[in-house]
C-alpha positions in Angstrom: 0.0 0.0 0.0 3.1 2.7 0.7 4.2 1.7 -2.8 0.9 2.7 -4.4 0.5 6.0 -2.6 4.2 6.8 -3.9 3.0 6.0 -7.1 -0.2 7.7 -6.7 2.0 10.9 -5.3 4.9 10.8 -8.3 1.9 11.1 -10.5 0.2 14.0 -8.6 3.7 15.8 -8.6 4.5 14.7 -12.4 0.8 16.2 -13.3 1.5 19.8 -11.0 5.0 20.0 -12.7 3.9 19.4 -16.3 1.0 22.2 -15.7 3.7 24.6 -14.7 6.5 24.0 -17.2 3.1 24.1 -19.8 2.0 27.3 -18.0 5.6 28.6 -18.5 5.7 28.0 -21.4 3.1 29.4 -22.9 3.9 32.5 -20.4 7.2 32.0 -22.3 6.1 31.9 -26.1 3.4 34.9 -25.8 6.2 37.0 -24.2 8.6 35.8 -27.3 5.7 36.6 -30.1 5.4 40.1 -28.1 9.3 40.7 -28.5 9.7 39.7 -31.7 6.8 41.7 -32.9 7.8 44.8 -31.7 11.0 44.5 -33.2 9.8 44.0 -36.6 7.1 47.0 -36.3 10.1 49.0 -35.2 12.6 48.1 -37.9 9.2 48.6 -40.5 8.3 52.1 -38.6 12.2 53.3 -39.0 11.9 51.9 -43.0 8.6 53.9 -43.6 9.7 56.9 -41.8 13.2 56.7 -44.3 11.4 56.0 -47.5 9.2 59.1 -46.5 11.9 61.0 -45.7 13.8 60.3 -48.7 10.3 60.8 -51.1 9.9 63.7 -49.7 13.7 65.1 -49.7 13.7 64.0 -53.7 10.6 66.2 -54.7 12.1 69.0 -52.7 15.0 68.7 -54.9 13.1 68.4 -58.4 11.5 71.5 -57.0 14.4 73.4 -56.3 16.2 72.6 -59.1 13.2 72.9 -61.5 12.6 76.6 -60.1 16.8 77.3 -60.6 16.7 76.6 -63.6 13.7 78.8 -64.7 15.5 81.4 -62.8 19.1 80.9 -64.8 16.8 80.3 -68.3 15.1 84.0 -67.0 18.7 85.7 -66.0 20.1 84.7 -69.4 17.7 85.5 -71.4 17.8 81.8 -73.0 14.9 79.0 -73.1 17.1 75.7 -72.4 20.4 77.8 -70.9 19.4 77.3 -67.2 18.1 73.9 -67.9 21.3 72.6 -69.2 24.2 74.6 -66.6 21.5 73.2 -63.5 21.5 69.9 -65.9 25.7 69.8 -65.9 25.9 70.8 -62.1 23.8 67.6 -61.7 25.8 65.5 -63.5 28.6 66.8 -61.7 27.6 65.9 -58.4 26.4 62.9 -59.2 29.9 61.9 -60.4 31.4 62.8 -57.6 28.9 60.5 -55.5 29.8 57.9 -57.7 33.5 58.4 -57.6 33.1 58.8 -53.3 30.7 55.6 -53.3 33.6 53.5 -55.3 36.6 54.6 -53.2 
């Protein structure tokens, strides 16, 4: 009889432990899924947030240079002559990106 209460008792503990380590567990794997979720909204908010900032930084430059080169065209009294000196500054800088990104 002292050998089927021990029984009886190891399977009462074995039941308790399993429902904690499954509790745990679980506790575990929703705190994980939390984690790892925020991280990827983060690292998707700060890629948003750049691609905006970069849209937006692009079309301030079209502007800008759009509107200089109406101004040169207006100061020179030519149609295309702004266009192509804000055209060759472009390219300018845009080579020496190039050249800087290669070094």
């Amino acid at each position: 009889q002292l050998k089927m209460s021990r029984g009886f008792i190891e399977n009462l503990i074995e039941l308790f432990s399993s429902a904690i380590v499954r509790e745990m567990l679980t506790d575990l794997d929703k705190r994980l899924k939390i984690y790892v979720t925020d991280i990827i909204h983060g690292i998707l908010k700060r890629i948003i947030l750049t691609i905006a900032g970069i849209t937006l930084t692009m079309v301030g430059i079209i502007f800008l240079l759009v509107a200089s080169a109406i101004y040169l065209s207006e100061y020179l009294h030519s149609t295309w002559m702004g266009c192509i000196i804000v055209g060759i500054i472009i390219i300018i800088a845009g080579l020496i990106l190039y050249a800087a990104s290669h070094r």
